[in-house]
C-alpha positions as CSV (number, residue, x, y, z in Angstrom):
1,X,15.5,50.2,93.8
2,X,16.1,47.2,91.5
3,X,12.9,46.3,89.8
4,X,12.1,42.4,88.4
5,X,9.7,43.2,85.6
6,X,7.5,40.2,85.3
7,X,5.4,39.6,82.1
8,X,3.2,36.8,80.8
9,X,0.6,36.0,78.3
10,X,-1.5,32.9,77.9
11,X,-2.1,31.7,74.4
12,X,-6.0,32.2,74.9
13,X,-5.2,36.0,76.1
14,X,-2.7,35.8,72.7
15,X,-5.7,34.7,70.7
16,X,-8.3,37.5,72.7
17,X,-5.7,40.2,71.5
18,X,-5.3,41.1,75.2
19,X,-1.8,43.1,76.1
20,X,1.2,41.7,73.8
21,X,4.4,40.8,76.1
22,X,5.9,43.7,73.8
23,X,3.4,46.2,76.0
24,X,3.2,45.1,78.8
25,X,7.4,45.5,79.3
26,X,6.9,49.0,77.3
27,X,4.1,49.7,79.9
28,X,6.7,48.8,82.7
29,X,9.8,50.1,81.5
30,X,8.2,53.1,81.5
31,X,7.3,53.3,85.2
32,X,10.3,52.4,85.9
33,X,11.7,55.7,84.5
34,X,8.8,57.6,86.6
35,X,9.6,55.9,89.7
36,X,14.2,55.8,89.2
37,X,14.4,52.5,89.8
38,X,16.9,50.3,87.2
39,X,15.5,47.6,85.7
40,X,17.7,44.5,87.1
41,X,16.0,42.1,84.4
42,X,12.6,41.4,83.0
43,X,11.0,37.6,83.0
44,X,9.0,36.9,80.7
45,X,6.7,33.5,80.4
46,X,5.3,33.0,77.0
47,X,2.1,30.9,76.7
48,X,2.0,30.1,80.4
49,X,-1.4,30.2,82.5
50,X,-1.8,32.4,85.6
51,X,-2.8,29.4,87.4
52,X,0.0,27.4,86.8
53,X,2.6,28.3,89.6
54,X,5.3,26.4,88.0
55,X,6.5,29.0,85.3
56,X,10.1,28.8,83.8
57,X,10.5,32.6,84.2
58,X,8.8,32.8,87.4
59,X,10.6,30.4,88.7
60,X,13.9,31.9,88.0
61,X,13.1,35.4,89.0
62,X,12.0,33.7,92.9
63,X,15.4,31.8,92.6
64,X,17.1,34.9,91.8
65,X,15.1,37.2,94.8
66,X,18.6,38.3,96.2
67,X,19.3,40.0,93.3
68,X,16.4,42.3,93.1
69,X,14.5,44.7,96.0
70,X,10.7,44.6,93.9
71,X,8.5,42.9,91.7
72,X,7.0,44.9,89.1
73,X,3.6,43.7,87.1
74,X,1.3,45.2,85.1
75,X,-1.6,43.8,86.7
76,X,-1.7,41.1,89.8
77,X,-3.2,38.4,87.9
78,X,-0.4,38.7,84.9
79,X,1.8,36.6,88.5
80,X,-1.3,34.5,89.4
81,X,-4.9,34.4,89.1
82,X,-5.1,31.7,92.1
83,X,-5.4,33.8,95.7
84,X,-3.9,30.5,97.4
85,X,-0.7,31.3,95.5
86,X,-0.2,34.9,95.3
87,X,-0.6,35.3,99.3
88,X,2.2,32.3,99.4
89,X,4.7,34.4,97.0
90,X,4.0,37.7,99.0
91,X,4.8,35.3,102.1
92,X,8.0,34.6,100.5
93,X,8.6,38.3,99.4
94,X,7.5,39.6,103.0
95,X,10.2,37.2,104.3
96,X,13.2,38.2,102.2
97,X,12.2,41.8,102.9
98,X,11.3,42.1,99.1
99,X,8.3,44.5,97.4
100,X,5.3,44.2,95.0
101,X,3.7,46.6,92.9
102,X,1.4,46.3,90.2
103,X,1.6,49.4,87.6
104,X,-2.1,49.4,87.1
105,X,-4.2,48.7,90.7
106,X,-3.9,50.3,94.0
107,X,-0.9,47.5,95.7
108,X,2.1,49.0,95.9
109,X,4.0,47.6,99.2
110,X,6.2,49.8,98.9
111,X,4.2,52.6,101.0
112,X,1.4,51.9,103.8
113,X,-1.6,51.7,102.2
114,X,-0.3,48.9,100.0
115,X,0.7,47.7,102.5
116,X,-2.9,47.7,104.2
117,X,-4.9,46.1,101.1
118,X,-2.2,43.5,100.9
119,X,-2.9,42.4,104.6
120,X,-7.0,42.7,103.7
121,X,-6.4,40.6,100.5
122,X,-4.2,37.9,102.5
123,X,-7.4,37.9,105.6
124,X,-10.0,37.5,102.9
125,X,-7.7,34.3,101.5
126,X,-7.9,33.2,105.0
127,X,-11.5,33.7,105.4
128,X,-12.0,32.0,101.9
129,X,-10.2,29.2,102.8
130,X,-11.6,28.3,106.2
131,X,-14.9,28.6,104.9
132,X,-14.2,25.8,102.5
133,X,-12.8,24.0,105.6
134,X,-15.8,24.5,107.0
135,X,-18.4,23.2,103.8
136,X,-15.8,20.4,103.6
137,X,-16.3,19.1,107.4
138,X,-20.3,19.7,107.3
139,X,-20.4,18.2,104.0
140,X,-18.3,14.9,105.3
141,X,-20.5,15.1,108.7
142,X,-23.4,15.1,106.4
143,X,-22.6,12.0,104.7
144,X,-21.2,10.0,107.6
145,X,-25.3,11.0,109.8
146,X,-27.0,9.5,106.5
147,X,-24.4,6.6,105.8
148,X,-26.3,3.2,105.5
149,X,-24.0,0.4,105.0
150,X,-25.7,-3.2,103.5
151,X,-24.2,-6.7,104.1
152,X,-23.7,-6.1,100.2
153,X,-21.5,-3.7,100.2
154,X,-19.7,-0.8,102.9
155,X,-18.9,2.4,101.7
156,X,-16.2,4.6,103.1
157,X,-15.7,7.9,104.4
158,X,-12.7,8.9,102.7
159,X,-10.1,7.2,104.2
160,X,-6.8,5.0,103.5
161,X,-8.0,1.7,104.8
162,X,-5.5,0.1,107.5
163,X,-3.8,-3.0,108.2
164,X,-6.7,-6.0,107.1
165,X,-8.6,-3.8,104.9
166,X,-8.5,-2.5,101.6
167,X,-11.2,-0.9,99.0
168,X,-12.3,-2.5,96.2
169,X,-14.5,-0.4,93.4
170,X,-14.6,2.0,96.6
171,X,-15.9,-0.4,98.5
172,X,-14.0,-1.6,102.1
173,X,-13.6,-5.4,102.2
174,X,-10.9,-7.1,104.5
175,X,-7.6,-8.6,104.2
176,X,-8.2,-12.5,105.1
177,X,-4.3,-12.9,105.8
178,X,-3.8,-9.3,107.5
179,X,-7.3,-9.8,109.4
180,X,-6.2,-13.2,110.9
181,X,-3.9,-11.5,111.9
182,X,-5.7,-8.9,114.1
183,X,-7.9,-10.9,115.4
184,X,-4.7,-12.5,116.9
185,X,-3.7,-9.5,118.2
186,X,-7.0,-8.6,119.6
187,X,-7.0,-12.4,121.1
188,X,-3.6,-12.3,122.5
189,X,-4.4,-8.4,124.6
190,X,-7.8,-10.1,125.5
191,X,-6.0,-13.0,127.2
192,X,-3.6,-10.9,129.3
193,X,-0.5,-9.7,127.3
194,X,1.3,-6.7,126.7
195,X,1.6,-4.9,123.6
196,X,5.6,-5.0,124.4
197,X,5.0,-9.1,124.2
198,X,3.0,-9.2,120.8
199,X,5.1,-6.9,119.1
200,X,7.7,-9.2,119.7
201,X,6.1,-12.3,118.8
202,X,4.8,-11.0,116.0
203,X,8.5,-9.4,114.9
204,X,10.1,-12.7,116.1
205,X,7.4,-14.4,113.3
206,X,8.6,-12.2,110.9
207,X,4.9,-11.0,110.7
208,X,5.3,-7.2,109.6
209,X,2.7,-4.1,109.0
210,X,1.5,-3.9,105.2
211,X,4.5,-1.2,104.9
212,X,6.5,-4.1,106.5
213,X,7.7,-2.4,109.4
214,X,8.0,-4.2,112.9
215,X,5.5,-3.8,115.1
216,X,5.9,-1.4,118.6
217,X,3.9,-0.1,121.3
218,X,2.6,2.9,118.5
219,X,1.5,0.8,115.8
220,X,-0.5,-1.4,117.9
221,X,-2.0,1.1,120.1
222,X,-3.1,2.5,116.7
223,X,-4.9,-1.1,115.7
224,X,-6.3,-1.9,119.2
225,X,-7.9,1.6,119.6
226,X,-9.4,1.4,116.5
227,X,-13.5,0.8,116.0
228,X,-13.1,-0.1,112.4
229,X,-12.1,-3.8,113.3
230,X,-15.1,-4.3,115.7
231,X,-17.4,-3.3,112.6
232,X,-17.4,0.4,113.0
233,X,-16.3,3.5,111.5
234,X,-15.7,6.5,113.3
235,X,-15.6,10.1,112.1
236,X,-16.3,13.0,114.2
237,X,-17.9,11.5,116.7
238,X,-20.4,9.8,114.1
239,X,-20.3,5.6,114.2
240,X,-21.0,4.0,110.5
241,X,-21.3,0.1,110.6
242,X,-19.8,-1.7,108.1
243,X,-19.8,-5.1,107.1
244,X,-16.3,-5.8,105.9
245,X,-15.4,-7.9,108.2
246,X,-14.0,-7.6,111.9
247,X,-11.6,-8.9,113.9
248,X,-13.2,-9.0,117.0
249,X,-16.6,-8.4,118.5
250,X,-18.1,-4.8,120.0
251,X,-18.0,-6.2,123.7
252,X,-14.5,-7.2,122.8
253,X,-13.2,-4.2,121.6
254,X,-14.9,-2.6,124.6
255,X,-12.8,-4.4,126.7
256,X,-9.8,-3.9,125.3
257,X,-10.3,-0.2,125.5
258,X,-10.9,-0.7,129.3
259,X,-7.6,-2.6,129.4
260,X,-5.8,-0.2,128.0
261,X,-7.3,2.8,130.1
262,X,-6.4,0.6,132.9
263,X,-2.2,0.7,132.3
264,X,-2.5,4.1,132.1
265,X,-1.0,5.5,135.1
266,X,-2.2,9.1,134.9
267,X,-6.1,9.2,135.5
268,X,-6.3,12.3,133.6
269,X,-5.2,10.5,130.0
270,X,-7.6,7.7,130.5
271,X,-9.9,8.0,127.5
272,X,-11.7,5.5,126.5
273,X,-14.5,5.5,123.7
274,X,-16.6,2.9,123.7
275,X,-19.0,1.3,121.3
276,X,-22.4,0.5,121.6
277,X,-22.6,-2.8,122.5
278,X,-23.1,-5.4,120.0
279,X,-24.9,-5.1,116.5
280,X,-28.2,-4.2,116.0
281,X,-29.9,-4.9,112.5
């Protein structure tokens, strides 16, 4: 077995008198001997945190992985004290068909039950993780129910703005040139034509997107379907009113969306959301 002995010190551990680089490659080199395996080289990152992933030595010793069969530490947080990274190196290792063992804890890949406690470490990451996911979405839910826009002012929900708005101070506000421009668009679908026909008048204008692409069937499927230029913002099923400005009214957009569920050949992907009606104060 060809061992990569990883070491690394932070200058606050430096300063807490914590395990010198000098022992913790003693510590190493030593069960190396007890376990025969050669020491192929030892990385060592100097004043570095754990939670920093982008480490001079640790970066080399990944780049070098084909040289080495293990990864030797002293302890699992001297290679990361961030969960979210140390289950993406083991990833990484697990892929290359490359070990881990850490001289001083029970996680040695290397045999089963290493193995095991890896895999219960990596589903409680997971678990971690989608719980966040989970605060995150009840927590934006939350805000978007309790939401009360004012003619002074329309906050967002955390979104990039599209074509004819922007934020200003974190406020939404429209684009006068780019909203003239949608209610043209909104006009122009009202009044009977195809999204084919105003891309190309559009293109033939030389009237681009904001990232001054041309405009297709995608792009303006995208505008036409969406509530934020009839005054409302959608998230999860939850309708905020805004007062940025819109391009064309409720009933309008209502419309449209009937239009469009219309073309659609198959019945099964007509979907259409509509709004409720006009605006109520």
């Amino acid at each position: 077995m060809r061992a990569a002995v990883y070491v690394r010190v932070s200058t606050d551990e430096q300063a807490m008198g914590g395990y010198s680089l000098d022992a913790q490659k003693e510590i190493l080199a030593s069960y190396c001997v007890a376990e025969g395996w050669d020491v192929h080289a030892v990385y060592e990152d100097d004043g570095y945190s754990g939670t920093n992933a982008r480490r001079p030595a640790y970066a080399r010793m990944m780049a070098e992985m084909d040289s080495w069969d293990v990864v030797l530490v002293m302890k699992m947080d001297r290679i990361h004290r961030n969960s979210r990274n140390f289950m993406a190196m083991m990833d990484s290792l697990g892929k290359s068909g490359k070990m881990f063992v850490s001289s001083m804890e029970a996680l040695d890949t290397t045999n089963a039950l290493g193995r095991f406690v890896v895999d219960m470490i990596q589903r409680i990451a997971q678990l971690e993780s989608e719980q966040i996911g989970e605060r995150t979405h009840m927590g934006m839910r939350e805000k978007a129910e309790s939401m009360s826009n004012t003619p002074a002012g329309s906050r967002t929900l955390g979104f990039n703005p599209p074509f004819g708005y922007r934020l200003s101070g974190g406020l939404l506000e429209s684009v006068p040139e780019e909203m003239e421009v949608a209610e043209g668009i909104f006009g122009s679908y009202l009044s009977g034509s195809t999204m084919d026909s105003i891309a190309y008048r559009l293109n033939k204008e030389g009237i681009s997107t904001r990232r001054g692409n041309p405009w297709n069937q995608f792009n303006l499927g995208k505008l036409l379907h969406n509530p934020i230029y009839a005054g409302y913002m959608r998230w999860d099923g939850v309708l905020v009113r805004h007062f940025a400005g819109s391009a064309v009214s409720p009933e309008g957009f209502n419309s449209v969306q009937e239009i469009i569920a219309s073309r659609v050949k198959d019945p099964k992907k007509r979907r259409i959301c509509l709004l409720p009606g006009d605006f109520e104060d």
